[in-house]
PASEBA-1860 file (N, C-alpha, C; in nm, 3 decimals):
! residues 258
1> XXXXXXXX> -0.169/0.096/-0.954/-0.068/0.016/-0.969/0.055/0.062/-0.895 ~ 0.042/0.192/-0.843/0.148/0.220/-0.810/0.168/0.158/-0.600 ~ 0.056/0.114/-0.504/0.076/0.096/-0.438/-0.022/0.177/-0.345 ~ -0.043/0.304/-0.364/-0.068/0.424/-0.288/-0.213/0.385/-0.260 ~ -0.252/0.429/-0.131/-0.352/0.437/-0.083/-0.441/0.585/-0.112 ~ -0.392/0.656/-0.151/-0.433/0.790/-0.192/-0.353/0.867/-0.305 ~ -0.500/0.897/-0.452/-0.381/0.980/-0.460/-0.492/1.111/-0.526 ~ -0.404/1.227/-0.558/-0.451/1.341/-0.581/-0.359/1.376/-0.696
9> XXXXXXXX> -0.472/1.415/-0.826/-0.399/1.517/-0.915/-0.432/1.666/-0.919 ~ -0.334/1.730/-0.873/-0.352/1.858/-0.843/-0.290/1.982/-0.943 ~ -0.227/1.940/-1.059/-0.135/2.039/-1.139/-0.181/1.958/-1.240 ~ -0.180/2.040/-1.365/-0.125/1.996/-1.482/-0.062/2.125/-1.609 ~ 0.017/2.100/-1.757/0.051/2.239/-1.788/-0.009/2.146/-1.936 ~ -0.018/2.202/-2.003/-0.031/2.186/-2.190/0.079/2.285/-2.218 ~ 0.133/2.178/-2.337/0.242/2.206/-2.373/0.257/2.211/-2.530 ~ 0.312/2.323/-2.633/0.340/2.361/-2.750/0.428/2.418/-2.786
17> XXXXXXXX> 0.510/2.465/-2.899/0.585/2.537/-2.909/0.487/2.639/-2.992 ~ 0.403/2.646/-3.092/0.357/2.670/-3.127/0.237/2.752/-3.076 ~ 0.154/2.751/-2.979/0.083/2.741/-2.873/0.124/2.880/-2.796 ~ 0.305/2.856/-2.754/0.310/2.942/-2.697/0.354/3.054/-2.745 ~ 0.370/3.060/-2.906/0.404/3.165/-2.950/0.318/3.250/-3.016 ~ 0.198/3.195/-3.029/0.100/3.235/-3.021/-0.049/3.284/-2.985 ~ 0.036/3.279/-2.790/-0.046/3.337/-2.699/-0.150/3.238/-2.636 ~ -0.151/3.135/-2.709/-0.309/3.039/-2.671/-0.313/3.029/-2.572
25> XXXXXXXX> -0.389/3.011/-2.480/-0.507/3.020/-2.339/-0.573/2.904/-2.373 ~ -0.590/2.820/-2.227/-0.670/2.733/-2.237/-0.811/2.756/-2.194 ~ -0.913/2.689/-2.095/-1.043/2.785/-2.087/-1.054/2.804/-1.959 ~ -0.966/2.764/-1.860/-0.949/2.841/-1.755/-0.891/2.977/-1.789 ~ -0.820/2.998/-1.873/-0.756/3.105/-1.905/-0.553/3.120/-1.871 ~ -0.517/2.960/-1.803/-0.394/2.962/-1.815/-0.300/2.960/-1.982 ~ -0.165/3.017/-1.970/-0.132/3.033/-2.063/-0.063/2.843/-2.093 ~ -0.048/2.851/-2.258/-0.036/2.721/-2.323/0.151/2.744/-2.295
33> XXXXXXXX> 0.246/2.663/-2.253/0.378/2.665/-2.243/0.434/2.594/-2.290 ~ 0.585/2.633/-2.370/0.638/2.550/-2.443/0.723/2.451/-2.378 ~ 0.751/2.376/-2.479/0.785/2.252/-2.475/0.946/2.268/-2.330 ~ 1.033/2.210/-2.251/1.115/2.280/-2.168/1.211/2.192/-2.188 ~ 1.309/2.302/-2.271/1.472/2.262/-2.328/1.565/2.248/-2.230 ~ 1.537/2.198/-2.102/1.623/2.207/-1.981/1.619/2.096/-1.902 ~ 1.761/2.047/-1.881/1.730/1.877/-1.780/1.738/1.904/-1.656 ~ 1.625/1.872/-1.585/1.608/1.940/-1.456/1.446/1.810/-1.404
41> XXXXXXXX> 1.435/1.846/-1.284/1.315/1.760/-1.169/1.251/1.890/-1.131 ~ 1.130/1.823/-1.096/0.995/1.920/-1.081/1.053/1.961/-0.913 ~ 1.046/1.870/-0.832/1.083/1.880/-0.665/1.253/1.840/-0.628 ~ 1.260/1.944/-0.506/1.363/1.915/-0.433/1.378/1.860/-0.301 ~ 1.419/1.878/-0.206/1.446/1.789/-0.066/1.350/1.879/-0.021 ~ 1.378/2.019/-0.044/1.302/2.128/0.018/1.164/2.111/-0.017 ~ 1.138/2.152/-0.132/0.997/2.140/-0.217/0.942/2.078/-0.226 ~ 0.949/1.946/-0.228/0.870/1.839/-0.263/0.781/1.837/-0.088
49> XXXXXXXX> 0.825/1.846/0.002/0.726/1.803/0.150/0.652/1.926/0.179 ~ 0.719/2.072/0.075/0.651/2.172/0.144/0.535/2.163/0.024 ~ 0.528/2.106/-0.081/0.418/2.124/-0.167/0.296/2.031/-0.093 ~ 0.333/1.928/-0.071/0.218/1.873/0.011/0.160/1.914/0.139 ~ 0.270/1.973/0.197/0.180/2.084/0.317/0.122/2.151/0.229 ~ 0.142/2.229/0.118/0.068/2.337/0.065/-0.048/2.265/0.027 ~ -0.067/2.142/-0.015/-0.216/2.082/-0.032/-0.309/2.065/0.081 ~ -0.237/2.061/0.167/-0.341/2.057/0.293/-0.383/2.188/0.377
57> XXXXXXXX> -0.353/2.261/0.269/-0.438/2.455/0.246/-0.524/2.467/0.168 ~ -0.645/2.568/0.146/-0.713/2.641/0.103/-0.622/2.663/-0.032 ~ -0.684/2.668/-0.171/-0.601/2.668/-0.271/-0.544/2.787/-0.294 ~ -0.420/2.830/-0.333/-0.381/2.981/-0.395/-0.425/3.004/-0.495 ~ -0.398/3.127/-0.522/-0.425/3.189/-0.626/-0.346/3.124/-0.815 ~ -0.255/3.057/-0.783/-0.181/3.044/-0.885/-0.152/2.872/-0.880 ~ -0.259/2.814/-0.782/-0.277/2.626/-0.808/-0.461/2.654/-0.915 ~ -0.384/2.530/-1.016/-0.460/2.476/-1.067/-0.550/2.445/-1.046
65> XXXXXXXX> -0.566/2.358/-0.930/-0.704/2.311/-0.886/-0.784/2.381/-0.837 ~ -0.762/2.516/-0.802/-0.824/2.600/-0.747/-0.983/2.617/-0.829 ~ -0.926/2.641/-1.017/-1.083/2.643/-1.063/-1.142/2.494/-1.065 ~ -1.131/2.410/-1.022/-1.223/2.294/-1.085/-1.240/2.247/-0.942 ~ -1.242/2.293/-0.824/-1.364/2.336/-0.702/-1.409/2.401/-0.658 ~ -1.555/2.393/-0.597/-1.630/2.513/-0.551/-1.579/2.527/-0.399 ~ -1.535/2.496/-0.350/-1.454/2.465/-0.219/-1.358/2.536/-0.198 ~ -1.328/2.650/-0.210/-1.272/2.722/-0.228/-1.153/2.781/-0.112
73> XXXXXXXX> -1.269/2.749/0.022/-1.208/2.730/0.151/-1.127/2.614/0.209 ~ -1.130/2.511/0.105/-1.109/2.428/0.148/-0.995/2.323/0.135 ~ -0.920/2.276/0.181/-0.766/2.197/0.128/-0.819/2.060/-0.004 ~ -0.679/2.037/-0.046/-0.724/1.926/-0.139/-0.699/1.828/-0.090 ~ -0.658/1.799/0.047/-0.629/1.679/0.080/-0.589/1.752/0.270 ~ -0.686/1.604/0.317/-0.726/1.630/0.442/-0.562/1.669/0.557 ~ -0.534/1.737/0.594/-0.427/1.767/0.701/-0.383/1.652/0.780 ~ -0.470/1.569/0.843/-0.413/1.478/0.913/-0.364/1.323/0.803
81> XXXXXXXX> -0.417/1.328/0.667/-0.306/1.243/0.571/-0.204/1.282/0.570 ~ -0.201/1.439/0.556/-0.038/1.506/0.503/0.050/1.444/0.604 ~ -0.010/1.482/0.796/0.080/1.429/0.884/0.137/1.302/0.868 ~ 0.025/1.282/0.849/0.087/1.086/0.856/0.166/1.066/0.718 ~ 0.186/1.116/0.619/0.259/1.125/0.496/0.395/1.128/0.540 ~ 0.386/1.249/0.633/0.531/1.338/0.626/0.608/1.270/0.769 ~ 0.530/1.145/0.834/0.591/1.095/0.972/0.705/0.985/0.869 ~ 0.751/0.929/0.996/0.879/0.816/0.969/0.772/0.746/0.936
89> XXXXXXXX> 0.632/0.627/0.918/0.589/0.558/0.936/0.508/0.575/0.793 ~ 0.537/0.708/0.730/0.469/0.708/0.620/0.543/0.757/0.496 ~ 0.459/0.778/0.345/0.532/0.773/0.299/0.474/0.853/0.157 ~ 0.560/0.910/0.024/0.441/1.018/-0.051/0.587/1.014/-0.166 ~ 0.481/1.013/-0.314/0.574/1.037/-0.389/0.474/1.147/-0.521 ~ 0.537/1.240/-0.573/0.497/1.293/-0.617/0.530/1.251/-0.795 ~ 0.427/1.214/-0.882/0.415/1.148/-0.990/0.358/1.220/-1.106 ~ 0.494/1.220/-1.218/0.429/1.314/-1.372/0.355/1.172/-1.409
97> XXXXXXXX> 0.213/1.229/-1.537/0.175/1.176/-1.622/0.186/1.232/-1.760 ~ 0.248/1.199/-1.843/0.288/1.272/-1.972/0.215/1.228/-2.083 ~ 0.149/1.284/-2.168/0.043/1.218/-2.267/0.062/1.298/-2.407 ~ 0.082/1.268/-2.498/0.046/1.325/-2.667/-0.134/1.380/-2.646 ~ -0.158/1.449/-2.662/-0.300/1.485/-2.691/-0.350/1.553/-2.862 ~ -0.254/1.503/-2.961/-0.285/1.576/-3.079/-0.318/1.403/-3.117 ~ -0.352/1.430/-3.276/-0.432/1.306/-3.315/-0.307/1.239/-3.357 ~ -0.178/1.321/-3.458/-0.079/1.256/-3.499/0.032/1.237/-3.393
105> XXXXXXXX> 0.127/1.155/-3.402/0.204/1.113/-3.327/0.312/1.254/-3.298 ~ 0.346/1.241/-3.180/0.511/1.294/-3.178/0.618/1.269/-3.222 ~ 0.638/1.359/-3.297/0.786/1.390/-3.338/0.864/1.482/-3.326 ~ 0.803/1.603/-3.332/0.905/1.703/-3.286/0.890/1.757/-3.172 ~ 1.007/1.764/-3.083/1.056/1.803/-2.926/0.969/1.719/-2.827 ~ 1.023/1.560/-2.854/0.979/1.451/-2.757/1.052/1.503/-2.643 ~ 0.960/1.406/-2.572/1.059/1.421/-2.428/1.127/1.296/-2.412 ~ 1.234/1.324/-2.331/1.378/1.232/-2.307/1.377/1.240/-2.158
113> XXXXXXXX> 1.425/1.097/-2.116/1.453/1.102/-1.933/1.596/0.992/-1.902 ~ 1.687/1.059/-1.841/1.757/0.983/-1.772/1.756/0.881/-1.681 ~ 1.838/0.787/-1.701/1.820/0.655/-1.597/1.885/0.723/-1.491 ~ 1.746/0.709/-1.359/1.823/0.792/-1.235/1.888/0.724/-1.192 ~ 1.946/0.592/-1.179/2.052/0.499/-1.155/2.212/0.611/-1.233 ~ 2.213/0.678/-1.277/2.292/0.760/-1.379/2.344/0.865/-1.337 ~ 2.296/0.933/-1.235/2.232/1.085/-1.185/2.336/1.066/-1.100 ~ 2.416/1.171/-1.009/2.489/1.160/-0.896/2.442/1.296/-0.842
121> XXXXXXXX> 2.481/1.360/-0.746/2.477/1.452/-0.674/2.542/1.590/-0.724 ~ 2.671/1.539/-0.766/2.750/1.680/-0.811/2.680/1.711/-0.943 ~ 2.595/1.614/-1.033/2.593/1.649/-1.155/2.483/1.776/-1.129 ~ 2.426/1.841/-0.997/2.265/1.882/-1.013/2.312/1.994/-0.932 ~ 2.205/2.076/-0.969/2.249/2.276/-0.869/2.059/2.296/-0.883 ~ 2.038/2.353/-0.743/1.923/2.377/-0.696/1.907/2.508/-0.759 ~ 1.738/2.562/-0.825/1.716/2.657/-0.837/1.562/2.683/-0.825 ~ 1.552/2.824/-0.743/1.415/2.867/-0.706/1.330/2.949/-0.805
129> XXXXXXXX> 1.197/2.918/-0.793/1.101/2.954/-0.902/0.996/3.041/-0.790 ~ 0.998/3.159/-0.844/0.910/3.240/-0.777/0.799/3.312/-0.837 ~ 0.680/3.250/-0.701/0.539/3.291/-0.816/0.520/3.403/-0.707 ~ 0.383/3.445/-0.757/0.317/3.548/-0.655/0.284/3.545/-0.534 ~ 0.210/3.355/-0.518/0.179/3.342/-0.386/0.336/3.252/-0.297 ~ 0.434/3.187/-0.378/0.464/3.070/-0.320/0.632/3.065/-0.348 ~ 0.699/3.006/-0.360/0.846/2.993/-0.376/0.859/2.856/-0.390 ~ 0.894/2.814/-0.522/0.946/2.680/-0.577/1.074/2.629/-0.578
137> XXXXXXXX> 1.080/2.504/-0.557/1.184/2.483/-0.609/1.234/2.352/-0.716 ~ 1.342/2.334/-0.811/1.385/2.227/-0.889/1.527/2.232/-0.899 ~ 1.545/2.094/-0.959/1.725/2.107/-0.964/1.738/2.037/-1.088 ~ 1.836/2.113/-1.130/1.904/2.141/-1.274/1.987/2.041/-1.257 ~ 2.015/1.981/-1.447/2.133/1.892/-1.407/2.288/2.021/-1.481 ~ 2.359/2.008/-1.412/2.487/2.156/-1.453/2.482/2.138/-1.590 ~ 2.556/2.025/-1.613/2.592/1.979/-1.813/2.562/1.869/-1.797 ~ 2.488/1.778/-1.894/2.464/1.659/-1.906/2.574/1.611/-1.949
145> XXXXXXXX> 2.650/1.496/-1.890/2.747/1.440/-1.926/2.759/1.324/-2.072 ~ 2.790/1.382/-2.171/2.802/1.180/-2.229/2.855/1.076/-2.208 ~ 2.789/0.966/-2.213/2.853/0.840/-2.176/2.788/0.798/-2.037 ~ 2.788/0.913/-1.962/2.784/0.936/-1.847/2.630/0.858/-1.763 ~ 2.562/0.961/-1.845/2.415/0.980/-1.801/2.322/0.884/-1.932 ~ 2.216/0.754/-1.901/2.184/0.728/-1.963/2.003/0.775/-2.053 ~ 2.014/0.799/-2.156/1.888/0.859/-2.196/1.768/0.745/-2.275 ~ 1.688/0.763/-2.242/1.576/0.685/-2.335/1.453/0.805/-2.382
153> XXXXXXXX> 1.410/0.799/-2.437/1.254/0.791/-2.518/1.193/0.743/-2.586 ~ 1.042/0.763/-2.584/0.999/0.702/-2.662/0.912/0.737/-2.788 ~ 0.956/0.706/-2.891/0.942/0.771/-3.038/0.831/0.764/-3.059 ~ 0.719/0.860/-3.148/0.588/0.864/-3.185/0.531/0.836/-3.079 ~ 0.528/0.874/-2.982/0.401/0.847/-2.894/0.246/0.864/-2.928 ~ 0.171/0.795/-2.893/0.067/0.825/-2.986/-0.017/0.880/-2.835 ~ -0.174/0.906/-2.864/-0.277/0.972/-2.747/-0.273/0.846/-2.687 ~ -0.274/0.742/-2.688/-0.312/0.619/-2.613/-0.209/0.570/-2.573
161> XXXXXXXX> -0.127/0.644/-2.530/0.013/0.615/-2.457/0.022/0.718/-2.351 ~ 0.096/0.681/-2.250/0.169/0.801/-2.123/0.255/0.703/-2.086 ~ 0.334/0.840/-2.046/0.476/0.829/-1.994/0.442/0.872/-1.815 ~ 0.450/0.768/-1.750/0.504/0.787/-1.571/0.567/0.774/-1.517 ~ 0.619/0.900/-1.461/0.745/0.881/-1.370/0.772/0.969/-1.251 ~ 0.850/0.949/-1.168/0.875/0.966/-1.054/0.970/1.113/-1.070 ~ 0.879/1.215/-0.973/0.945/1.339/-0.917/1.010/1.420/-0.830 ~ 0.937/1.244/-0.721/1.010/1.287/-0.577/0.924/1.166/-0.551
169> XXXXXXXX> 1.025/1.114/-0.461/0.964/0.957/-0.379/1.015/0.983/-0.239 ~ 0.978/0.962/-0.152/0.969/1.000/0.016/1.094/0.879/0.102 ~ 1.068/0.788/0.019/1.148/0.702/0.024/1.274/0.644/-0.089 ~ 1.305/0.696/-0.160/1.391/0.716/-0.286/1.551/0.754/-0.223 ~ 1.628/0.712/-0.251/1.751/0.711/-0.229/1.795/0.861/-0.215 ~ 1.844/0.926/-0.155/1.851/1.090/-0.129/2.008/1.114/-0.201 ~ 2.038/1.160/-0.279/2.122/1.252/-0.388/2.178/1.380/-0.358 ~ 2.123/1.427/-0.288/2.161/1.597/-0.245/2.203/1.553/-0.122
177> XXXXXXXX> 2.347/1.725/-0.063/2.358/1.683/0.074/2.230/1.816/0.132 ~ 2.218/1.750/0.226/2.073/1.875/0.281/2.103/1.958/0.374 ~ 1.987/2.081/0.342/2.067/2.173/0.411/2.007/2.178/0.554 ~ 1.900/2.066/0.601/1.909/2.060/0.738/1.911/1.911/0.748 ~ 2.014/1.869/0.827/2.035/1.710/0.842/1.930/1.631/0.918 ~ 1.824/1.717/1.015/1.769/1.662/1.074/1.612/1.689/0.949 ~ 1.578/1.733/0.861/1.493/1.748/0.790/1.544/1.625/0.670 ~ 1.641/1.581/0.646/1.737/1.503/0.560/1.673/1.374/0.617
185> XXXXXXXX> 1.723/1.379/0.744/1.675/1.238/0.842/1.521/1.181/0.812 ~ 1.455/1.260/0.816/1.326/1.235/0.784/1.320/1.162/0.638 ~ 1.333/1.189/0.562/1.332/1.137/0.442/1.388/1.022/0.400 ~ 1.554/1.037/0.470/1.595/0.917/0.409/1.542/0.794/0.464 ~ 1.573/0.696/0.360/1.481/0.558/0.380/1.562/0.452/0.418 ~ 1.526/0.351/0.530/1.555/0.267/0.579/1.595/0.127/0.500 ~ 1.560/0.101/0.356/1.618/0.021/0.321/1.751/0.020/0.263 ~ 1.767/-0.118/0.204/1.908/-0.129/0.199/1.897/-0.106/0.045
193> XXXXXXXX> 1.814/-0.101/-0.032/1.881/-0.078/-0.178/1.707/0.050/-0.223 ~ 1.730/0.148/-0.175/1.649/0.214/-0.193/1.603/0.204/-0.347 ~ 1.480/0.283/-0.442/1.491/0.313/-0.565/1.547/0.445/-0.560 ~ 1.501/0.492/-0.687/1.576/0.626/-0.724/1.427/0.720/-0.662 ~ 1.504/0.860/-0.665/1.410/0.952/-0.587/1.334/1.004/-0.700 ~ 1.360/1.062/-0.815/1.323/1.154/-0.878/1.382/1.071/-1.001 ~ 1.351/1.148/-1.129/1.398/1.152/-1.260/1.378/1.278/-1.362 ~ 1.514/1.309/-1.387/1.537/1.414/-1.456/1.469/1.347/-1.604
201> XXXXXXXX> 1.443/1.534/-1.691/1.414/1.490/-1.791/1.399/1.661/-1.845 ~ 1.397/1.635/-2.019/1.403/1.728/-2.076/1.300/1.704/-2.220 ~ 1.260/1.879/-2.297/1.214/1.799/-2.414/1.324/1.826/-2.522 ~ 1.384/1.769/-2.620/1.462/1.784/-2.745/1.481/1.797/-2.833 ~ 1.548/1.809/-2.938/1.544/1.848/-3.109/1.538/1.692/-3.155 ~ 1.462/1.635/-3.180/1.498/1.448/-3.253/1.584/1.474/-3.393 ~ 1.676/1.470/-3.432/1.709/1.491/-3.594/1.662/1.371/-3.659 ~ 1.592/1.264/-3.627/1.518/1.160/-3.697/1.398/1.212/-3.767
209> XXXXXXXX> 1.318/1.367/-3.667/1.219/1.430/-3.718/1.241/1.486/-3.843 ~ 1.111/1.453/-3.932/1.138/1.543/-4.067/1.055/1.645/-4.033 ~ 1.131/1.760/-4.128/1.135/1.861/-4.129/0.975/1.944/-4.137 ~ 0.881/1.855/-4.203/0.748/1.872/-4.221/0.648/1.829/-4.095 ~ 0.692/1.781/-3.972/0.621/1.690/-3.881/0.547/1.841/-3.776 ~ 0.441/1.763/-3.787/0.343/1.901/-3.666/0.392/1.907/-3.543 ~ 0.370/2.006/-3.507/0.409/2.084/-3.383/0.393/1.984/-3.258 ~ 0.437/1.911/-3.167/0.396/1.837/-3.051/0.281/1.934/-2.974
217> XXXXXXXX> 0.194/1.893/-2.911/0.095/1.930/-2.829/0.118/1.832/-2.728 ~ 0.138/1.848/-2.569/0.092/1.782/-2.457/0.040/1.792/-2.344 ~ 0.017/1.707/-2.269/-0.031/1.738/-2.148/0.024/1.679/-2.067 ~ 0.072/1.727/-1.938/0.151/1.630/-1.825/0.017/1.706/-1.698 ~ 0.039/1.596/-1.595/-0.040/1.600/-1.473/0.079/1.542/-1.361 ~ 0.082/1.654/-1.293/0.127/1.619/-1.134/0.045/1.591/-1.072 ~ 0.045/1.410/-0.964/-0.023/1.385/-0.902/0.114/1.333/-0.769 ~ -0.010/1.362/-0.648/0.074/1.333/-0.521/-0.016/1.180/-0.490
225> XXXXXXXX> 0.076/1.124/-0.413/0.037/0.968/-0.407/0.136/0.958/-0.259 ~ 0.021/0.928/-0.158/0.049/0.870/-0.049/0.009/0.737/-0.023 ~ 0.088/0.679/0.083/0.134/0.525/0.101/0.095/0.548/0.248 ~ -0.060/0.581/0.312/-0.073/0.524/0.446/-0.072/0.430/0.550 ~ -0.105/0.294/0.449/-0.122/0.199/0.488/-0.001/0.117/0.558 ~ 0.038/0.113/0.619/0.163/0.030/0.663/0.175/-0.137/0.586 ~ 0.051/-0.214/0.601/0.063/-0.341/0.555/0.042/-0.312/0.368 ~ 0.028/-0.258/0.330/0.037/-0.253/0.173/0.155/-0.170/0.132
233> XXXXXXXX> 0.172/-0.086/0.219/0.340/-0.032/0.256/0.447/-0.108/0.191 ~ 0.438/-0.191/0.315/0.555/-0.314/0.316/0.533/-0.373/0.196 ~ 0.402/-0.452/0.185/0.360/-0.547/0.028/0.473/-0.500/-0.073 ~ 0.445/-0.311/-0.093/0.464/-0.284/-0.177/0.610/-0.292/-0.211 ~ 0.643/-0.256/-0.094/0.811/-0.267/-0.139/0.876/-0.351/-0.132 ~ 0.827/-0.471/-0.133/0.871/-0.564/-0.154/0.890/-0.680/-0.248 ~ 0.714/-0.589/-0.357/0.710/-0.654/-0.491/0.736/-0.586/-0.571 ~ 0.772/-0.475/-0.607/0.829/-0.388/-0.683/0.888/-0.445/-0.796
241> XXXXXXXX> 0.863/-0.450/-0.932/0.891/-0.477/-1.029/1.041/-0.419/-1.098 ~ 1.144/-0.469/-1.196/1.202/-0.412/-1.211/1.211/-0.230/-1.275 ~ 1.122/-0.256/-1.343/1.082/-0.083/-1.395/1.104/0.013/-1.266 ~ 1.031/-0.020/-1.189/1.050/0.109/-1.078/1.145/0.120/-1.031 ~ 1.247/0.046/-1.057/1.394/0.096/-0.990/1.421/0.200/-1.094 ~ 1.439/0.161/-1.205/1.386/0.292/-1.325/1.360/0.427/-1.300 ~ 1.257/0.422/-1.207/1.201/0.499/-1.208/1.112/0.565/-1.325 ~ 1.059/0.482/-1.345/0.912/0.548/-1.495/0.854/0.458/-1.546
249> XXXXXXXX> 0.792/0.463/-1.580/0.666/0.307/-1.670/0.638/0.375/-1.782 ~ 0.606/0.318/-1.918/0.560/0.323/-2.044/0.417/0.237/-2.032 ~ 0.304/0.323/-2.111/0.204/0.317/-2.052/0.125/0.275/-2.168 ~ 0.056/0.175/-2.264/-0.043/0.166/-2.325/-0.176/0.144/-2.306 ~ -0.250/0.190/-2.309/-0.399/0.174/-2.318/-0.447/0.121/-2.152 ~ -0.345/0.100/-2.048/-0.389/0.048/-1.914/-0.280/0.119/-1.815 ~ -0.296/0.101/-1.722/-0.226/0.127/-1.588/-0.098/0.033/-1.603 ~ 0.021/0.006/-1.587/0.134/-0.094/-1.592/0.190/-0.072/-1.444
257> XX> 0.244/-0.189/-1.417/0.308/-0.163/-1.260/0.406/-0.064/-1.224 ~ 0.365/0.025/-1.108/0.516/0.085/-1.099/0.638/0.057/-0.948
END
């Protein structure tokens, strides 16, 4: 629904508070991580084009997908897509899927996302995440403003619900000033009322939660989604529903447009 001619899920984390304070491992053997009290985006101007070059490598040591192929030598996505991704003529957005995976609903430390229509430039400060093999990056929002910045969630989510939304869009209205203008150039998008690039988001204390409600358990999946096609390209952006200016879809039991 989203348009893309390709897409790849290559990350995902499970998420607890509970979980992580008590060491749990999943059966790859990654650790279970808690819930993340911080309003901030997965990708930056920087990060987001170098993660998809990094897919069109041999997996590291510290990507996910690495155990669930025997391919070990081999990229998750062919090199000459990435090119054509990363040209003026193409196009790649990198997409959370957020899901409840316990039987009872959520209530404590939902997640919350800002209307990126909301978001400005000064409100956000870049910061790098460093693993063993690789150098990350995300951007923080400084202080969430009130009034300012608008918030939604959605209460009790149950397993037969997800939350999708946008982490970086190739074509998404650009927010940061960049630190190479001609790497900037590339990205920014030729229309006249772009959508939003990204959407911040955090998880929170609900005080609606009672005090007795189980621990949230989740699962989110990063997937990359390229737009090769030029004629479904265009289609797409041109039928775009109001939600995706949004940036995120609420998801029951089917795929919904994004």
């Amino acid at each position: 629904a989203t348009g893309a001619t390709h897409v790849y899920a290559f990350d995902h984390n499970v998420r607890s508070a509970s979980g992580i304070k008590s060491g749990k491992k999943l059966k790859n053997g990654n650790a279970v991580q808690g819930p993340a009290h911080i309003v901030h985006t997965d990708y930056t101007l920087t990060s987001a084009p170098q993660r998809l070059r990094d897919l069109s490598k041999p997996p590291k040591i510290n990507d996910t997908w690495r155990e669930l192929t025997s391919e070990k030598s081999s990229p998750l996505i062919p090199p000459d897509q990435v090119k054509k991704a990363l040209s003026k003529e193409g196009r790649f957005a990198l997409i959370n899927v957020w899901r409840n995976i316990k039987k009872e609903p959520v209530q404590r430390f939902p997640l919350a996302v800002i209307d990126a229509n909301s978001v400005s430039a000064e409100d956000m400060t870049t910061f790098e995440i460093h693993y063993s093999d690789r150098i990350g990056e995300n951007y923080f929002i400084r202080t969430p403003k009130s009034g300012k910045h608008r918030w939604f969630y959605f209460p009790k989510m149950t397993r037969n619900e997800a939350l999708v939304f946008k982490q970086w869009d190739s074509e998404g209205k650009l927010l940061t000033d960049a630190k190479d203008e001609v790497s900037a150039a590339t990205y920014r998008t030729e229309l006249s009322d772009p959508p939003p690039q990204f959407v911040c988001h955090s998880a929170f204390e609900d005080p609606t939660s009672p005090a007795s409600a189980p621990d949230r358990e989740s699962i989110e999946v990063r997937v990359m989604a390229l737009f090769l096609d030029e004629e479904k390209n265009r289609t797409f952006r041109s039928t775009r529903s109001p939600k995706s200016w949004f940036g995120l879809n609420w998801l029951k039991g089917k795929v919904a447009g994004f």
